[in-house]
PDB file of N, CA, C and O in Angstrom:
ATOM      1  N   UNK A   1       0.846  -1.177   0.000  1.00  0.00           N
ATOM      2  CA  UNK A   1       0.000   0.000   0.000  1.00  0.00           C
ATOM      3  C   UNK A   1       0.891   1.240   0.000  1.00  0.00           C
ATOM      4  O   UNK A   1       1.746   1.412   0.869  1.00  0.00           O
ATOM      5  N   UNK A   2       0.638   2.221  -1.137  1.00  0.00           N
ATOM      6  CA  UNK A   2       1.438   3.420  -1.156  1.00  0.00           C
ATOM      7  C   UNK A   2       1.017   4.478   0.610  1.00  0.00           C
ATOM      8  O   UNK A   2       0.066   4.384   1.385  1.00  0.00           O
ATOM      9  N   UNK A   3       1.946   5.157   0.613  1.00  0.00           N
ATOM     10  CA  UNK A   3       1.748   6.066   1.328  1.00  0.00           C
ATOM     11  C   UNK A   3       0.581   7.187   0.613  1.00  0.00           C
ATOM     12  O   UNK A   3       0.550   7.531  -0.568  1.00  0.00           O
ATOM     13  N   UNK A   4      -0.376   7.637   1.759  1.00  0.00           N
ATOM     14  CA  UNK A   4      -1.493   8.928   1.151  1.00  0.00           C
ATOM     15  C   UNK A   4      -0.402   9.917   1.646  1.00  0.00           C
ATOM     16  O   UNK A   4      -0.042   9.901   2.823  1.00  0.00           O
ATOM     17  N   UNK A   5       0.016  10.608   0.914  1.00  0.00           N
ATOM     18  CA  UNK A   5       0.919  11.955   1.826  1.00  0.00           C
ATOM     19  C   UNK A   5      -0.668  12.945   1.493  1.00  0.00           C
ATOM     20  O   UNK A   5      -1.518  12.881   0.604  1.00  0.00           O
ATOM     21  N   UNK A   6      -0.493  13.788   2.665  1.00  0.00           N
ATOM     22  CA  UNK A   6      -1.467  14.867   2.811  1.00  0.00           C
ATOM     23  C   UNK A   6      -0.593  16.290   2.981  1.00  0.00           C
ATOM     24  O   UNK A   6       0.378  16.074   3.707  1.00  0.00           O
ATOM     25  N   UNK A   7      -0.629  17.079   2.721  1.00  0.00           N
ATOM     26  CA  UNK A   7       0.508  18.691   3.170  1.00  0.00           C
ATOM     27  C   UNK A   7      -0.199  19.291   4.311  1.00  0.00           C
ATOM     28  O   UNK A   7      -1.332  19.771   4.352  1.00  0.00           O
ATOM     29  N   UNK A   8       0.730  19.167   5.271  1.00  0.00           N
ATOM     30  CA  UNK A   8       0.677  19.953   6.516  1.00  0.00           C
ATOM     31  C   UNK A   8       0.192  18.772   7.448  1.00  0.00           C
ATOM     32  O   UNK A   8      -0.578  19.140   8.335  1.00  0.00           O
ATOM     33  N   UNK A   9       0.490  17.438   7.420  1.00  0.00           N
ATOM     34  CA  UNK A   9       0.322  15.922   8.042  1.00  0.00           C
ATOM     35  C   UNK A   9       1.774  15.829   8.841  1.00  0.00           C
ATOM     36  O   UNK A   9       2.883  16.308   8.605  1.00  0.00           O
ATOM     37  N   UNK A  10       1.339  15.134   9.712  1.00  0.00           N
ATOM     38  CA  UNK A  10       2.860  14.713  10.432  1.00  0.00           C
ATOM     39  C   UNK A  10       3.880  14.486   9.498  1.00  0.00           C
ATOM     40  O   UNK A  10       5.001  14.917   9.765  1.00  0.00           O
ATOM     41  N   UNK A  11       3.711  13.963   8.588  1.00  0.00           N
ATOM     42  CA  UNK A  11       4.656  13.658   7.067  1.00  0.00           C
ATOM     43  C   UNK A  11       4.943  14.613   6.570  1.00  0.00           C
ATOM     44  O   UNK A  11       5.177  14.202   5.434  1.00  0.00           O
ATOM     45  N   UNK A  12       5.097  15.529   6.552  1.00  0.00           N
ATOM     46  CA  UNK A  12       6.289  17.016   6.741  1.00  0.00           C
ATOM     47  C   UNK A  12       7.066  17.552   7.840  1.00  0.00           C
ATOM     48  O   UNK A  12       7.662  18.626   7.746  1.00  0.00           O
ATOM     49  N   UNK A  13       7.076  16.626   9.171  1.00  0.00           N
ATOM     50  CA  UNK A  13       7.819  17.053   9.670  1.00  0.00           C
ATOM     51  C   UNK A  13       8.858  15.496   9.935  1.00  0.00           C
ATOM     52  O   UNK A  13       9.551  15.397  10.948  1.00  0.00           O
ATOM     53  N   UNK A  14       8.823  14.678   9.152  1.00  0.00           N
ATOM     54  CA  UNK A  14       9.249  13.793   9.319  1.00  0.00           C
ATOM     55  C   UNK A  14      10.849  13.801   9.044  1.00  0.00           C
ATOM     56  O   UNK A  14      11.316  14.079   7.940  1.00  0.00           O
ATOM     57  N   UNK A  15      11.461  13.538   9.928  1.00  0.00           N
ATOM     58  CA  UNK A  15      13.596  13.265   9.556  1.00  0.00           C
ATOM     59  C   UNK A  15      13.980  12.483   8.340  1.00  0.00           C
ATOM     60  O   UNK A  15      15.085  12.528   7.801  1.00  0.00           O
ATOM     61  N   UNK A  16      12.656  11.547   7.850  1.00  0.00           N
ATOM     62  CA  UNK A  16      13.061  11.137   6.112  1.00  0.00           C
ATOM     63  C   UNK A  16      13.027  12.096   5.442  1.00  0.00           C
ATOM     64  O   UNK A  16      14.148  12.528   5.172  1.00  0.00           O
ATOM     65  N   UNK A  17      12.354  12.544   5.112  1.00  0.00           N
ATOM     66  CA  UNK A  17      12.109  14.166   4.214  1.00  0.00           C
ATOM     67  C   UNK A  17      13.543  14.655   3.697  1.00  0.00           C
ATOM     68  O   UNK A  17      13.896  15.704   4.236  1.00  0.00           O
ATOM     69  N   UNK A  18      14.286  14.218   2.932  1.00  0.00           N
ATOM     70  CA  UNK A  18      15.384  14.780   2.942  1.00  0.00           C
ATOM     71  C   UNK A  18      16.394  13.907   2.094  1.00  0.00           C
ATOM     72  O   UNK A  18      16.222  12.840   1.505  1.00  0.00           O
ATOM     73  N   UNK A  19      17.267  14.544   2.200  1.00  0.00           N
ATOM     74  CA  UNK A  19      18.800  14.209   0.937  1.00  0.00           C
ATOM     75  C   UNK A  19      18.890  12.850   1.747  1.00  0.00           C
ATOM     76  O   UNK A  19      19.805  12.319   1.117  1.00  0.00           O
ATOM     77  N   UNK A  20      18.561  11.988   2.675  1.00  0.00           N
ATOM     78  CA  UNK A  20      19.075  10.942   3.073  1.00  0.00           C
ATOM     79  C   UNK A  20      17.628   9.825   3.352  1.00  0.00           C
ATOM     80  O   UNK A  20      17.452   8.923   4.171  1.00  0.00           O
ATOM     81  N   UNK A  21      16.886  10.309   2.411  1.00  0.00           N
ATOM     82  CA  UNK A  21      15.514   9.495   1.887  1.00  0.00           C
ATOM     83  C   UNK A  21      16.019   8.033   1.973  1.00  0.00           C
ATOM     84  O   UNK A  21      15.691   7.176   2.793  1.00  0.00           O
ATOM     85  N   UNK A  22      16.839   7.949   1.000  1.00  0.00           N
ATOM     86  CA  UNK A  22      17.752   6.369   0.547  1.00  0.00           C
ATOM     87  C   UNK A  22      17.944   5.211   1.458  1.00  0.00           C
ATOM     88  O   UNK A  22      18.094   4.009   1.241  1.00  0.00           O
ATOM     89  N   UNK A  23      17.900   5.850   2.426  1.00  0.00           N
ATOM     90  CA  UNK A  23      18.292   5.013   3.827  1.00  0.00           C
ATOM     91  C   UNK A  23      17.433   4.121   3.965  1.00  0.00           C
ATOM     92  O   UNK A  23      17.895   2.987   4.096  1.00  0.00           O
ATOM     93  N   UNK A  24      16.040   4.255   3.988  1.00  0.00           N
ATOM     94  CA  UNK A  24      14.722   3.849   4.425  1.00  0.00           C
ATOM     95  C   UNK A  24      14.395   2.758   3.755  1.00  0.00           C
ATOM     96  O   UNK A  24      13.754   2.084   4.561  1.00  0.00           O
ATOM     97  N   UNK A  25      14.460   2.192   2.752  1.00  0.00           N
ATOM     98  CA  UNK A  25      14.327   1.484   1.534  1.00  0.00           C
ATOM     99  C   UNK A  25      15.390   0.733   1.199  1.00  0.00           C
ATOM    100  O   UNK A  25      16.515   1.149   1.477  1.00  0.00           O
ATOM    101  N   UNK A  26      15.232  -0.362   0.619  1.00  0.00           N
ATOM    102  CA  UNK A  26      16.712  -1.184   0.305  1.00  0.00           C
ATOM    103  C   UNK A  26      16.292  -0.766  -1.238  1.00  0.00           C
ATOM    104  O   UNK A  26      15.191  -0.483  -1.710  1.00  0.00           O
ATOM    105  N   UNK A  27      18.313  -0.877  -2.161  1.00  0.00           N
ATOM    106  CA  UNK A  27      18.439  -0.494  -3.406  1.00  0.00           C
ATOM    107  C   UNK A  27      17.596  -1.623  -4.432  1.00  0.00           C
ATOM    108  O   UNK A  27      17.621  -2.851  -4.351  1.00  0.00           O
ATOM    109  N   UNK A  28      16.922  -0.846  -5.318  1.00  0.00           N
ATOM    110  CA  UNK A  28      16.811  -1.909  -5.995  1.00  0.00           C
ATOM    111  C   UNK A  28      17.377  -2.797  -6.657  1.00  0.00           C
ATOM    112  O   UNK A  28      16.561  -3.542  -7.198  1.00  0.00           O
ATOM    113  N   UNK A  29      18.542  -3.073  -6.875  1.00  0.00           N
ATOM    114  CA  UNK A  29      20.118  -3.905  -7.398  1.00  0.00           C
ATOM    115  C   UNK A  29      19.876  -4.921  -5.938  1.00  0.00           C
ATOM    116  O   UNK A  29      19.699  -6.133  -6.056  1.00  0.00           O
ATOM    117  N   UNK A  30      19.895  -4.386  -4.888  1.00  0.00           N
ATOM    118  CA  UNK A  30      19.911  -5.525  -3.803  1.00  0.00           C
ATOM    119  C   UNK A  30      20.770  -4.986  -3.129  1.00  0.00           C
ATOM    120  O   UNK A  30      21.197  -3.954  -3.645  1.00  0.00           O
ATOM    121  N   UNK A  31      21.517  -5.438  -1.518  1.00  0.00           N
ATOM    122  CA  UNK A  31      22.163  -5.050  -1.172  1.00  0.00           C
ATOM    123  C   UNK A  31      23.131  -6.295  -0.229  1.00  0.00           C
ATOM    124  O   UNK A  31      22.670  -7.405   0.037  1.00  0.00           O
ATOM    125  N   UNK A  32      24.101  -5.974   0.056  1.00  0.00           N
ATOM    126  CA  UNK A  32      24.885  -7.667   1.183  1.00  0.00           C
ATOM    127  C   UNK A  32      24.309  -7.122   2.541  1.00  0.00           C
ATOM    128  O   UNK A  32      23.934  -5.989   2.843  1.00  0.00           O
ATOM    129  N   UNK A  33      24.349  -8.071   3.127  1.00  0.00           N
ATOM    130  CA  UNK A  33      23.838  -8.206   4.776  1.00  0.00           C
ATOM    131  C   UNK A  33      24.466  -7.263   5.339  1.00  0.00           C
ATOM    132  O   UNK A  33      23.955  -6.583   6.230  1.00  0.00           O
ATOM    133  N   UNK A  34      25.724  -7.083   4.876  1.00  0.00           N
ATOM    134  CA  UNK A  34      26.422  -5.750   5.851  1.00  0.00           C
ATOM    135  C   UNK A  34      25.720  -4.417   5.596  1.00  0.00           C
ATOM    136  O   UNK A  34      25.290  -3.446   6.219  1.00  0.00           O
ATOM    137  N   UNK A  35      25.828  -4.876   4.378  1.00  0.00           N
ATOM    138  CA  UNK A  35      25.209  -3.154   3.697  1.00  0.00           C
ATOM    139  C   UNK A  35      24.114  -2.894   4.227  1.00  0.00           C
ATOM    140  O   UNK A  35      24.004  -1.826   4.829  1.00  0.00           O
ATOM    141  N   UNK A  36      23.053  -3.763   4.150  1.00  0.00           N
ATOM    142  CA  UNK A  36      21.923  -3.661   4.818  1.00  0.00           C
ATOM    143  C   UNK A  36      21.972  -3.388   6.611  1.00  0.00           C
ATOM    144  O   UNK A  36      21.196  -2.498   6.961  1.00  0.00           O
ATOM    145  N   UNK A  37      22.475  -3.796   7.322  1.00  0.00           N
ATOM    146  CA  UNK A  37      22.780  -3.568   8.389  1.00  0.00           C
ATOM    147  C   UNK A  37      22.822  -2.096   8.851  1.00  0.00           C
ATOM    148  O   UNK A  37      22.157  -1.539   9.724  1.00  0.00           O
ATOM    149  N   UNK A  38      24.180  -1.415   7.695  1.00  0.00           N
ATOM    150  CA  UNK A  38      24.342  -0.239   7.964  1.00  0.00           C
ATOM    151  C   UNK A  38      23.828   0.677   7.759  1.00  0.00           C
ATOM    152  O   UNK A  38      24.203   1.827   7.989  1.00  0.00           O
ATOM    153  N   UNK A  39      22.579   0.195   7.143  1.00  0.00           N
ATOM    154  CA  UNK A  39      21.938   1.016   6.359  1.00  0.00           C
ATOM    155  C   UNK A  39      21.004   1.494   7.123  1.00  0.00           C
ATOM    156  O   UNK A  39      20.701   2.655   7.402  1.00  0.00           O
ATOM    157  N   UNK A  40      20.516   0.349   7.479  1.00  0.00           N
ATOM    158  CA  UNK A  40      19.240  -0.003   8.539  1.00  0.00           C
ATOM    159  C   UNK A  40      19.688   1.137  10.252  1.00  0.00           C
ATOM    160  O   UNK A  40      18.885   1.781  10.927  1.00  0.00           O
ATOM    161  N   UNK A  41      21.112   0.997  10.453  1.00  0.00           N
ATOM    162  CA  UNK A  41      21.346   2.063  11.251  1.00  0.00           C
ATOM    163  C   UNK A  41      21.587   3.248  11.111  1.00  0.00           C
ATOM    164  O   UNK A  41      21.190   4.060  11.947  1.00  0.00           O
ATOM    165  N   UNK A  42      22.076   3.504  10.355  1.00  0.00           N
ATOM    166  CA  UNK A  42      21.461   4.988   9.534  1.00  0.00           C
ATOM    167  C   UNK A  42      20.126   5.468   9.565  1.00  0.00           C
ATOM    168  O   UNK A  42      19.762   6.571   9.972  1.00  0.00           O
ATOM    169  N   UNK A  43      19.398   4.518   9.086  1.00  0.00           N
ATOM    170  CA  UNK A  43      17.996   5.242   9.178  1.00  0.00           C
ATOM    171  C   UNK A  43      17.022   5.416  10.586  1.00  0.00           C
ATOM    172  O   UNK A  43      16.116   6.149  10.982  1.00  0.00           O
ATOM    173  N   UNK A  44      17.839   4.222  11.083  1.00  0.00           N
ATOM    174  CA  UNK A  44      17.091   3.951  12.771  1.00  0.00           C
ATOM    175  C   UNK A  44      18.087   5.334  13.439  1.00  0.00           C
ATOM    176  O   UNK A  44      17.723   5.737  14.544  1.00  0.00           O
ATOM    177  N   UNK A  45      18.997   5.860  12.953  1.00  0.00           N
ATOM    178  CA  UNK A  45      19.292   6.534  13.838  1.00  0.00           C
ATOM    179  C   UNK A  45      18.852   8.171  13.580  1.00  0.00           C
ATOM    180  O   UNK A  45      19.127   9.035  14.412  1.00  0.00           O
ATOM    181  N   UNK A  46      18.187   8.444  12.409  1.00  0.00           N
ATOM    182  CA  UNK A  46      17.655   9.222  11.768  1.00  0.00           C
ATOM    183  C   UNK A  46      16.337   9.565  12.676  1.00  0.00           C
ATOM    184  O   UNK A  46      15.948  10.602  13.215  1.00  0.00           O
ATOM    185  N   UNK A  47      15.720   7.967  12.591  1.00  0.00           N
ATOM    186  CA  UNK A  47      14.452   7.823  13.409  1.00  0.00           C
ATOM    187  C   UNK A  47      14.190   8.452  14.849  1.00  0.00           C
ATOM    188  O   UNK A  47      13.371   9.315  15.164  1.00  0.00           O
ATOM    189  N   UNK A  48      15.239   7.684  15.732  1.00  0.00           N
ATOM    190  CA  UNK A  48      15.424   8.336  16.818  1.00  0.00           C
ATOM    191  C   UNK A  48      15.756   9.629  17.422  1.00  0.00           C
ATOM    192  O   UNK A  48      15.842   9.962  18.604  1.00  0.00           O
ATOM    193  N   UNK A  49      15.962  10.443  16.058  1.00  0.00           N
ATOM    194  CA  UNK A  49      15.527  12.169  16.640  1.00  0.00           C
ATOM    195  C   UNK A  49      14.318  12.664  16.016  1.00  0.00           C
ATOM    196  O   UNK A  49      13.978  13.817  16.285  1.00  0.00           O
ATOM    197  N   UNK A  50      13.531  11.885  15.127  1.00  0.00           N
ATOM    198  CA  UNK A  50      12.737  12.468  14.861  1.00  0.00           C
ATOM    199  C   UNK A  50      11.520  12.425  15.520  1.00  0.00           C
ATOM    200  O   UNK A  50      11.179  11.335  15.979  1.00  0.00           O
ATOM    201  N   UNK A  51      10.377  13.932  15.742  1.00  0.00           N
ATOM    202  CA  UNK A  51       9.669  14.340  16.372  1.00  0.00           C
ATOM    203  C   UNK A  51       8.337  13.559  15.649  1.00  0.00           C
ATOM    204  O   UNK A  51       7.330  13.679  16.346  1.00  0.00           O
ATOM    205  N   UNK A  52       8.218  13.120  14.939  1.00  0.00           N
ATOM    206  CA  UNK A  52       6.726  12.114  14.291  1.00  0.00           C
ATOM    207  C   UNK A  52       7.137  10.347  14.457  1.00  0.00           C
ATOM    208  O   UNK A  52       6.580   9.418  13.872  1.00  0.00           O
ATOM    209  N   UNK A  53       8.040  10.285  15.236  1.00  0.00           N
ATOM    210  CA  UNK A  53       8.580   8.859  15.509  1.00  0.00           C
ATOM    211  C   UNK A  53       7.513   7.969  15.787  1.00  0.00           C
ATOM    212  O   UNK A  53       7.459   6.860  15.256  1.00  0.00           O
ATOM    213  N   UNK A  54       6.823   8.303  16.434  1.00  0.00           N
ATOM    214  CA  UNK A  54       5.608   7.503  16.934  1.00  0.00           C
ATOM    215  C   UNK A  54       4.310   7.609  15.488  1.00  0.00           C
ATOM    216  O   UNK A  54       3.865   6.631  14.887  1.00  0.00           O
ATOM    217  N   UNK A  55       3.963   8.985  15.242  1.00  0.00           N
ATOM    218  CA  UNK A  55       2.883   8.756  14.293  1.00  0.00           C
ATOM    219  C   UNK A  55       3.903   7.699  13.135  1.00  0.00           C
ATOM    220  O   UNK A  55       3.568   6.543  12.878  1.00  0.00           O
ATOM    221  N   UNK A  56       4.719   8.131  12.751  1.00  0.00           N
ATOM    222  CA  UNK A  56       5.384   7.069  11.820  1.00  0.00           C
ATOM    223  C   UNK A  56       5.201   5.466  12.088  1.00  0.00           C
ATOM    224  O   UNK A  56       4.790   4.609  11.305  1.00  0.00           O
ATOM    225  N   UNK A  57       5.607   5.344  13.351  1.00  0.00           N
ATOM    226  CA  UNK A  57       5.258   3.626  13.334  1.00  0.00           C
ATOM    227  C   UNK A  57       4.010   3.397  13.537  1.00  0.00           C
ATOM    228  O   UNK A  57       3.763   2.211  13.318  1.00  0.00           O
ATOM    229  N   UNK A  58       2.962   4.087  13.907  1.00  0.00           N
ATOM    230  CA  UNK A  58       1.549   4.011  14.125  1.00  0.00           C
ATOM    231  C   UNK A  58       0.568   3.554  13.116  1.00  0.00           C
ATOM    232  O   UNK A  58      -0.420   2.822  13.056  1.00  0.00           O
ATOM    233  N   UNK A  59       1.690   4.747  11.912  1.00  0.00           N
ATOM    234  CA  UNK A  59       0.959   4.482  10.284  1.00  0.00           C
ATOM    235  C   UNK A  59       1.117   3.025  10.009  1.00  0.00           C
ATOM    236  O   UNK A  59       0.270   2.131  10.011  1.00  0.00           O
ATOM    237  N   UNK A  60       2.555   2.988   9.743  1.00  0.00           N
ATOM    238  CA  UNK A  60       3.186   1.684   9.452  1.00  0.00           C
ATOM    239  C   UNK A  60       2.594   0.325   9.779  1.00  0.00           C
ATOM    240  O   UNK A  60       2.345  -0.489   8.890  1.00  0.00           O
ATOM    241  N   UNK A  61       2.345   0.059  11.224  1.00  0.00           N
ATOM    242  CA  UNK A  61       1.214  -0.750  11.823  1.00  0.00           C
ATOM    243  C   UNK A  61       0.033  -0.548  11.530  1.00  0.00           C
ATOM    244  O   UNK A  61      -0.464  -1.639  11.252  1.00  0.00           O
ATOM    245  N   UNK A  62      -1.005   0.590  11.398  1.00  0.00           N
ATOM    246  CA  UNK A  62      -2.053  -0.082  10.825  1.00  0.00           C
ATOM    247  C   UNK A  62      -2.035   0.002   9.473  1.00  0.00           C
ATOM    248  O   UNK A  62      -3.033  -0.577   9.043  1.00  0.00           O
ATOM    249  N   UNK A  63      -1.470   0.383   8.730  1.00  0.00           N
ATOM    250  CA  UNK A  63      -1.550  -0.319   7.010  1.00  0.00           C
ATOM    251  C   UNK A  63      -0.959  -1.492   6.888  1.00  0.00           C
ATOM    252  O   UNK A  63      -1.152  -1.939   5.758  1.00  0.00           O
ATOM    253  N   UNK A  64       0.034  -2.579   7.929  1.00  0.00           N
ATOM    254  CA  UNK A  64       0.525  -3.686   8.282  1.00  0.00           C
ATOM    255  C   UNK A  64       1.737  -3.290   6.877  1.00  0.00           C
ATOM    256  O   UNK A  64       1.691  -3.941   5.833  1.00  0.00           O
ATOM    257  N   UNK A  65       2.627  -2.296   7.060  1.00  0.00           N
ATOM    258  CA  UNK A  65       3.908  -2.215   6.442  1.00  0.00           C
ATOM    259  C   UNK A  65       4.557  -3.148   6.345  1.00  0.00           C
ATOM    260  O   UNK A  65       4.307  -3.993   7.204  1.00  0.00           O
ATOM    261  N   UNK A  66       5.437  -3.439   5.548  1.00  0.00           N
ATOM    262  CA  UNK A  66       6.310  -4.713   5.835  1.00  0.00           C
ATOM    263  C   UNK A  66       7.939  -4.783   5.534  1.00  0.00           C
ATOM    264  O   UNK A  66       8.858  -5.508   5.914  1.00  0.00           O
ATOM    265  N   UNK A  67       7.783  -3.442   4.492  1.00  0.00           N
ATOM    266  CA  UNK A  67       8.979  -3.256   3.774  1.00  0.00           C
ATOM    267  C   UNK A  67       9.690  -1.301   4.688  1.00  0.00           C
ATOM    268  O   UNK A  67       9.168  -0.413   5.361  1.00  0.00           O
ATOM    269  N   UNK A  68      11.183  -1.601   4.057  1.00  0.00           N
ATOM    270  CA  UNK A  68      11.153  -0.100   4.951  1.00  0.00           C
ATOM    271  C   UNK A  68      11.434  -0.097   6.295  1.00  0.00           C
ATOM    272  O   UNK A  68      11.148  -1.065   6.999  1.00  0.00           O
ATOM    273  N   UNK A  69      12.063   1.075   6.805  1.00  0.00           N
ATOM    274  CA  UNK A  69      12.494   1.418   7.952  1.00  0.00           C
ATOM    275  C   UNK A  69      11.286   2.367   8.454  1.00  0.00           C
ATOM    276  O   UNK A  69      11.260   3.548   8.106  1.00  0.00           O
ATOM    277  N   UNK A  70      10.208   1.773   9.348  1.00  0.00           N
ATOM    278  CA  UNK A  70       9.471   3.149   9.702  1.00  0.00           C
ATOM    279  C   UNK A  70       9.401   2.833  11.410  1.00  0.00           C
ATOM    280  O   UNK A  70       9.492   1.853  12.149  1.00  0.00           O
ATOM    281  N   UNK A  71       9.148   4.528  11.549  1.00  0.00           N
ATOM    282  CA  UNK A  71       9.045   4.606  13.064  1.00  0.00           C
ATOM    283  C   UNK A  71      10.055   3.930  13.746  1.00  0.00           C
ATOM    284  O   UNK A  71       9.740   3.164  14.657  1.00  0.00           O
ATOM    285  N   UNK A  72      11.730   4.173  13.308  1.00  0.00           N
ATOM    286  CA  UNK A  72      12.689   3.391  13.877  1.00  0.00           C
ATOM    287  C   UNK A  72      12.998   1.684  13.818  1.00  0.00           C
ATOM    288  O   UNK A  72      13.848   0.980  14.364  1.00  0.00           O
ATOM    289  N   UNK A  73      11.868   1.398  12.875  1.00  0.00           N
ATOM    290  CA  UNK A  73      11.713  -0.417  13.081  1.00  0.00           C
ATOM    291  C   UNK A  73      11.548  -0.779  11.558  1.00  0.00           C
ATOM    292  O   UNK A  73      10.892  -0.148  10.728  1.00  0.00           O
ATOM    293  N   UNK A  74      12.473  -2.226  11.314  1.00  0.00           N
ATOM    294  CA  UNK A  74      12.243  -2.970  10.170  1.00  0.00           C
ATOM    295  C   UNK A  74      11.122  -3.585   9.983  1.00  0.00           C
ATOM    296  O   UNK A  74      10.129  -3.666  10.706  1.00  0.00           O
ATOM    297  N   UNK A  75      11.381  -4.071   8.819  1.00  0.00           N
ATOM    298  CA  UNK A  75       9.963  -4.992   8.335  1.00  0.00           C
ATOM    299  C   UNK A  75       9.728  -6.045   9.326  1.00  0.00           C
ATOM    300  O   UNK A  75       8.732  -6.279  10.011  1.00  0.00           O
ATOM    301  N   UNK A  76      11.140  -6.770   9.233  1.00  0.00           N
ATOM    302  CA  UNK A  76      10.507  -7.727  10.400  1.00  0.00           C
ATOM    303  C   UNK A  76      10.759  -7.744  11.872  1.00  0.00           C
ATOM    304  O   UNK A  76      10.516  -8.759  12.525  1.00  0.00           O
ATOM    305  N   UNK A  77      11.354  -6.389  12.558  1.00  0.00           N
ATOM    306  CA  UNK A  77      10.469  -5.836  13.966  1.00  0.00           C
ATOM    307  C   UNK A  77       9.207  -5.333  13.701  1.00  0.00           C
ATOM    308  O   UNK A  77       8.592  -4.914  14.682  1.00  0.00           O
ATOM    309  N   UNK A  78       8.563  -5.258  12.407  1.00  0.00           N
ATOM    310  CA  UNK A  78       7.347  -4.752  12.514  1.00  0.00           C
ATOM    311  C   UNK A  78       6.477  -6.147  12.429  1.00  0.00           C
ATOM    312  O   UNK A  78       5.630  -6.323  13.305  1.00  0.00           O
ATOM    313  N   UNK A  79       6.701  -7.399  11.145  1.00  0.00           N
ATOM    314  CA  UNK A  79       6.009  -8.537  11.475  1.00  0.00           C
ATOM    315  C   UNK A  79       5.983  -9.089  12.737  1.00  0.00           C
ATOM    316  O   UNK A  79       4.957  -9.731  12.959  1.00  0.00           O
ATOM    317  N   UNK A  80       7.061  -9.029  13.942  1.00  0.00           N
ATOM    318  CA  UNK A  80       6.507  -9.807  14.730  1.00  0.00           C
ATOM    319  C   UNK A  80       6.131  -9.099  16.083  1.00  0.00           C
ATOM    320  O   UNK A  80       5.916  -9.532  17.215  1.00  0.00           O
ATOM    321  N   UNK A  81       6.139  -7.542  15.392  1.00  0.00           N
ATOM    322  CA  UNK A  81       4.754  -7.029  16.295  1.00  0.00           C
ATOM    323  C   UNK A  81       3.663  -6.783  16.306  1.00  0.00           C
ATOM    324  O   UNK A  81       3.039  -6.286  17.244  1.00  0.00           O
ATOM    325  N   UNK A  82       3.034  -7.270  14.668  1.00  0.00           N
ATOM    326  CA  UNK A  82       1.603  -7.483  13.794  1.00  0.00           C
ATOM    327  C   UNK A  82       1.337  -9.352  14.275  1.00  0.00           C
ATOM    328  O   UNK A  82       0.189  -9.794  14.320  1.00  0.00           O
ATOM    329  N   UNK A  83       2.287 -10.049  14.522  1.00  0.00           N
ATOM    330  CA  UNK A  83       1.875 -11.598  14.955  1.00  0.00           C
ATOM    331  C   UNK A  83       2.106 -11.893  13.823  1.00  0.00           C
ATOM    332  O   UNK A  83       1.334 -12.823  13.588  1.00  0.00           O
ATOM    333  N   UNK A  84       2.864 -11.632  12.686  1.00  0.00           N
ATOM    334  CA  UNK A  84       3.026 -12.210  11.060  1.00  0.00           C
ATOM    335  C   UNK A  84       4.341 -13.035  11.701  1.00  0.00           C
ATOM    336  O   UNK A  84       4.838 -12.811  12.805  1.00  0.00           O
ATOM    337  N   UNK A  85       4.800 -14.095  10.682  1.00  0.00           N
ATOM    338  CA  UNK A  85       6.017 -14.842  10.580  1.00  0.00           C
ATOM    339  C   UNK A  85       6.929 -13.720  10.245  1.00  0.00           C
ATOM    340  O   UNK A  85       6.587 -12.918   9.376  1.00  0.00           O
ATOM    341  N   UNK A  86       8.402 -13.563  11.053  1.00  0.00           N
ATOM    342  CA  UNK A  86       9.450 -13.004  10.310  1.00  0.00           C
ATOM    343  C   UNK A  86       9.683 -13.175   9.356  1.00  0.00           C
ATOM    344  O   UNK A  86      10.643 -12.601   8.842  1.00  0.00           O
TER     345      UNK A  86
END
C-alpha cells in the first residue's frame, strides 16, 4: 500500500524528508547483509531524533507495512509485532 501523503500531516515534519531518503528502503540492485545492516542504522538513527517517531510507526502498523524502515523499526520488527512470521 502506497503512502497517502497529505501537506501539513505529520509527514512534513518527518527526519526522512530529505537528501538521506535512501536510507529507508533497500536499493533496488539488492544489497549484502552488511550493507543492509548499515543502512538499517542509519535510518534507525535518523528515526530516533525524529519528532513524528511515533505517528510514523503508528501508520506503518495499521496499514501492516512490511517493507522499509518506519518509526525506527524494520519490516521484520514490525512482522513480529503485527503476529506475522518473520
Amino acid at each position: 500500500m502506497a503512502l497517502q501523503y497529505e501537506s501539513g500531516s505529520w509527514q512534513d515534519k518527518a527526519g526522512c524528508r530529505g537528501p538521506e531518503s535512501d536510507q529507508f528502503f533497500p536499493p533496488i540492485k539488492g544489497e549484502r547483509r552488511q550493507e543492509k545492516r548499515d543502512r538499517e542504522v542509519r535510518a534507525k538513527n535518523i528515526c530516533a531524533h525524529c519528532v513524528v517517531f511515533g505517528q510514523c510507526l503508528d501508520y506503518a502498523l495499521s496499514v501492516r507495512e512490511v517493507h522499509g524502515i518506519w518509526g525506527g523499526t524494520s519490516g521484520t520488527e514490525r512482522r513480529i509485532m503485527m503476529g506475522l512470521s518473520a
